[in-house]
C-alpha positions as CSV (number, residue, x, y, z in Angstrom):
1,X,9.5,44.3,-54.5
2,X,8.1,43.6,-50.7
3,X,9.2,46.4,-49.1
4,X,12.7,46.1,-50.7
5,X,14.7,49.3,-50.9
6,X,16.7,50.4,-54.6
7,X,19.9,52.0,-55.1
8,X,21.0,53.2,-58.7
9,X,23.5,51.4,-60.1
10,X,25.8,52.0,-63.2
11,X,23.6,49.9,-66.0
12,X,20.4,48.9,-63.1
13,X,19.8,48.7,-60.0
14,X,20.2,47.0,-56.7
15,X,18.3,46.1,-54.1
16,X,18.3,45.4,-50.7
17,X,16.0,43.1,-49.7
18,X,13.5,43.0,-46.5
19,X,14.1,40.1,-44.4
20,X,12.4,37.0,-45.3
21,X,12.8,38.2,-49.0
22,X,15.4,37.0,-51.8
23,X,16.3,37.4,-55.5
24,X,17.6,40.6,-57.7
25,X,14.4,42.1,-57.2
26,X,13.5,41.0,-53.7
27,X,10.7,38.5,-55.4
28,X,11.2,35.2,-54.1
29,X,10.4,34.4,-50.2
30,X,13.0,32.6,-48.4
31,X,12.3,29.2,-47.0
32,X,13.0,29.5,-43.7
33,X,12.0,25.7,-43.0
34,X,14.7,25.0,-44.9
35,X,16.8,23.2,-43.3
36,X,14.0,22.4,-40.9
37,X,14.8,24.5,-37.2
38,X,12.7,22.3,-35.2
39,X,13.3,20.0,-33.1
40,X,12.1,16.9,-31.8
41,X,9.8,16.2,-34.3
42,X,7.8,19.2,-34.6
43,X,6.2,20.3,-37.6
44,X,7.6,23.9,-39.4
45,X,5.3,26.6,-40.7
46,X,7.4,28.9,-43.2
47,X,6.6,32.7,-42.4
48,X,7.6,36.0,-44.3
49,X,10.5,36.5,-42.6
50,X,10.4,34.0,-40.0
51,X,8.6,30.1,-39.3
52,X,6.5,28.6,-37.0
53,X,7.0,25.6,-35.3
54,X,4.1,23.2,-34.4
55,X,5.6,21.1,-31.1
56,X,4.7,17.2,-30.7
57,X,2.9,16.7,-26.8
58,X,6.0,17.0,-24.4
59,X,8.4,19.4,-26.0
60,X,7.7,23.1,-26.2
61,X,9.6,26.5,-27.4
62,X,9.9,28.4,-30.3
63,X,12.1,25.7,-32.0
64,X,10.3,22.7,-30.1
65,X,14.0,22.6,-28.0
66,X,12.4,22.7,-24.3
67,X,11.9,19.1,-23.0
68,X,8.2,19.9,-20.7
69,X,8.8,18.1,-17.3
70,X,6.1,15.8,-16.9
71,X,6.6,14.8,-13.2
72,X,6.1,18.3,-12.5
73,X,2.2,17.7,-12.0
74,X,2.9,14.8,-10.1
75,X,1.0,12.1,-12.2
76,X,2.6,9.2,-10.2
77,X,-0.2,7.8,-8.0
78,X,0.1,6.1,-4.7
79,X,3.3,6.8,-3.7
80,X,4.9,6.2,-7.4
81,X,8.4,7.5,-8.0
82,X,8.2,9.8,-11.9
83,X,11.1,9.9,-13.8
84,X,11.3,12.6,-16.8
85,X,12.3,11.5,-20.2
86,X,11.9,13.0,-23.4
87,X,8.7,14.1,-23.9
88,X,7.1,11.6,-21.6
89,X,7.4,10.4,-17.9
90,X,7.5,6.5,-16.6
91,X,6.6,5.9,-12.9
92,X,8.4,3.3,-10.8
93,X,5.3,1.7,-8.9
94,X,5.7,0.5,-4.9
95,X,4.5,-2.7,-4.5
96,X,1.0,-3.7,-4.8
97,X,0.6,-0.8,-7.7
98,X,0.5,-1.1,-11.5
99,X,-0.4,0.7,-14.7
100,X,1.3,3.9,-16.3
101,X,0.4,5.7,-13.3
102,X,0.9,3.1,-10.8
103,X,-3.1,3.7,-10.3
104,X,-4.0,0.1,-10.3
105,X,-4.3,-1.8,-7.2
106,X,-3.0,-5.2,-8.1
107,X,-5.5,-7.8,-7.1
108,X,-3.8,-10.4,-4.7
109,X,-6.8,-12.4,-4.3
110,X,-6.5,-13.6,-8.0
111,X,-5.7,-16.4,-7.7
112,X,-6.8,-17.0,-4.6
113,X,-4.3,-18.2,-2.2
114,X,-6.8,-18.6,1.0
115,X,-6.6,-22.3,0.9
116,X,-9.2,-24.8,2.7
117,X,-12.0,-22.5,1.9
118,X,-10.5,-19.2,3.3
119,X,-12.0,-16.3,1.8
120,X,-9.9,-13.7,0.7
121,X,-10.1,-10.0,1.0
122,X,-7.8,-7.6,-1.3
123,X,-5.6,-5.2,0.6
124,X,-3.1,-2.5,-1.1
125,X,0.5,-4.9,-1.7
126,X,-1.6,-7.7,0.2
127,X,-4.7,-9.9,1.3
128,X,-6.0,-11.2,4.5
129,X,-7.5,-14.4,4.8
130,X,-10.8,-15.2,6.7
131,X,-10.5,-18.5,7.3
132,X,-12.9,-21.8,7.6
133,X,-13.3,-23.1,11.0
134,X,-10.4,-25.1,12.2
135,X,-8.1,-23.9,9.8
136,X,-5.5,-20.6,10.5
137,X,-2.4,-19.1,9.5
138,X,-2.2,-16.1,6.7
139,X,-3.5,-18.6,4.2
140,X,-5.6,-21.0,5.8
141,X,-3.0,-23.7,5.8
142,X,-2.0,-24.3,9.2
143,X,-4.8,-27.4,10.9
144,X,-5.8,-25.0,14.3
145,X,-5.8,-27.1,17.1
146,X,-9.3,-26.8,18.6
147,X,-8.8,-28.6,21.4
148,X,-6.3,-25.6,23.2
149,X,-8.1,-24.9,25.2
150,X,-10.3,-28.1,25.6
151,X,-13.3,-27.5,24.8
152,X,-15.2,-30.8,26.3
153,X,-16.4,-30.5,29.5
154,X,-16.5,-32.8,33.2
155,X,-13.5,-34.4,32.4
156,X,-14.0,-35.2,28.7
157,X,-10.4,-36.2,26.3
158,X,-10.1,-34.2,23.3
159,X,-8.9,-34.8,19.5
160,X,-8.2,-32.6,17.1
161,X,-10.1,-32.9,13.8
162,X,-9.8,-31.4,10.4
163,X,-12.7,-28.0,11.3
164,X,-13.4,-29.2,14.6
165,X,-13.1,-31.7,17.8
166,X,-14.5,-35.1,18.8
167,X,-14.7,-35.5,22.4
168,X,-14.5,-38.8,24.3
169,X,-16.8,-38.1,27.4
170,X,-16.3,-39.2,31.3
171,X,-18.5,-41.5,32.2
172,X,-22.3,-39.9,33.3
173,X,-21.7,-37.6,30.5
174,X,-22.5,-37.1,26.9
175,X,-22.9,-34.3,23.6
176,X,-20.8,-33.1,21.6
177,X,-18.8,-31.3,23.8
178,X,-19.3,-33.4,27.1
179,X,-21.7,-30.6,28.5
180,X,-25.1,-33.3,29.1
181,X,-25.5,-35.5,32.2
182,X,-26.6,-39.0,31.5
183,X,-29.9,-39.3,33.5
184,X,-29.3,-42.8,35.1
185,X,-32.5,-43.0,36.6
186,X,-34.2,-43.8,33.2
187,X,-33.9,-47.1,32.3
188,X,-33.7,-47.5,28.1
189,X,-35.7,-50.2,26.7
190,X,-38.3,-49.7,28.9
191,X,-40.6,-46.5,27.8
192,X,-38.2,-44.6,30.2
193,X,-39.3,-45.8,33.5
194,X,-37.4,-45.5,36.8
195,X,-34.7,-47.6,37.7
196,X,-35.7,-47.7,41.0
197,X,-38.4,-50.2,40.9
198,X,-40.4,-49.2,44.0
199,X,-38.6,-45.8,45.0
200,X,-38.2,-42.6,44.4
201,X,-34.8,-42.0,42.0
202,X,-32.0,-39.3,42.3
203,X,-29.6,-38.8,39.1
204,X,-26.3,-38.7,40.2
205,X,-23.2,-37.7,38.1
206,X,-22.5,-41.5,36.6
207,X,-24.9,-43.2,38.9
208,X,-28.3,-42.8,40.8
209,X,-29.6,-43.5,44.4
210,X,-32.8,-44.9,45.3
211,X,-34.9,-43.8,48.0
212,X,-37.2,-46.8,48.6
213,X,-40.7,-47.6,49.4
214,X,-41.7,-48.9,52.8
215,X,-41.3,-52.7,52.9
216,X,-38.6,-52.5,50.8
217,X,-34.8,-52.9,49.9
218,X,-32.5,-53.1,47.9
219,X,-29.7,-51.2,45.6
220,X,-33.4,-50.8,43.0
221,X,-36.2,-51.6,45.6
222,X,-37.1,-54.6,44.5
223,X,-36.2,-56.7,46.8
């Protein structure tokens, strides 16, 4: 049977059987999946004559024997190193990179380490800090000293304070940062009339000079 050729024999016959075929008469189709050929896992198909084998993802061949190299195709992202393995790649990550692909930017701003109020902006294996005022270094933790270089004006004495100065101001001056002459020729208390009672009144830096009236004298005129 199946293609199997006869020969007389003294009392029958015998035949030779086509290949994939067994048994006296050539009736029975050998199990070629038995024992199973492929490898790795893959799945075998039993043919007339031959099998089929059905290959798990990363192994290829006719007996599933040919490991595929992954890391061909270069699936390691930003700047990952791939290392083949058996049926599958892993990908040593740089720094700053994560996932099976190293396609994941690992966010350093979580948890935030701008301290003092810095706000922090991601970066690729980093962050930078944009700090509050008064406050520096690449977290925000170093007090700046505002007052290099001084900031207060005419002669005013800095401090340092936690986000900004306080300035102690010459006399004749005043603000915040020393920057406003004191006009001495108002007097305070008294709906801001001139010092100089019967003169004309020039501000000076920390003082005033009268020019006075005729008839009289005096460091105010009123004498």
């Amino acid at each position: 049977q199946n293609g199997g050729s006869c020969e007389d024999d003294p009392g029958g016959v015998v035949c030779t059987c086509a290949a994939g075929w067994d048994g006296a008469l050539c009736g029975t189709n050998i199990d070629e999946c038995s024992p199973n050929p492929c490898e790795h896992g893959g799945i075998c198909s039993d043919l007339v004559g031959g099998f089929g084998c059905a290959c798990v993802p990363g192994f290829e061949g006719p007996t599933c024997g040919v490991d595929i190299d992954e890391c061909a195709a270069g699936p390691c992202e930003n700047g990952g190193v791939c290392t083949d393995l058996p049926g599958g790649f892993v990908c040593a990550c740089l720094a700053g990179f994560d996932g099976e692909t190293c396609a994941a930017n690992i966010d350093d701003c979580d948890p935030n380490p701008c301290q003092n109020g810095g706000t922090c902006s991601d970066l690729a294996n980093g962050f930078t800090c944009d700090c509050s005022t008064g406050w520096g270094g690449n977290d925000c933790s170093i007090n700046a000293d505002d007052c290099d270089p001084n900031p207060c004006q005419n002669g005013g004495s800095c401090a340092d304070a936690a986000g900004g100065v306080e300035c102690t101001c010459a006399s004749g001056w005043a603000g915040a940062t020393c920057g406003e002459n004191i006009d001495e020729c108002v007097t305070e208390g008294q709906g801001g009339a001139s010092v100089c009672v019967h003169g004309a009144c020039t501000d000076l830096v920390d003082g005033f000079e009268c020019a006075c009236e005729d008839g009289w004298e005096g460091m105010v005129c009123d004498q």
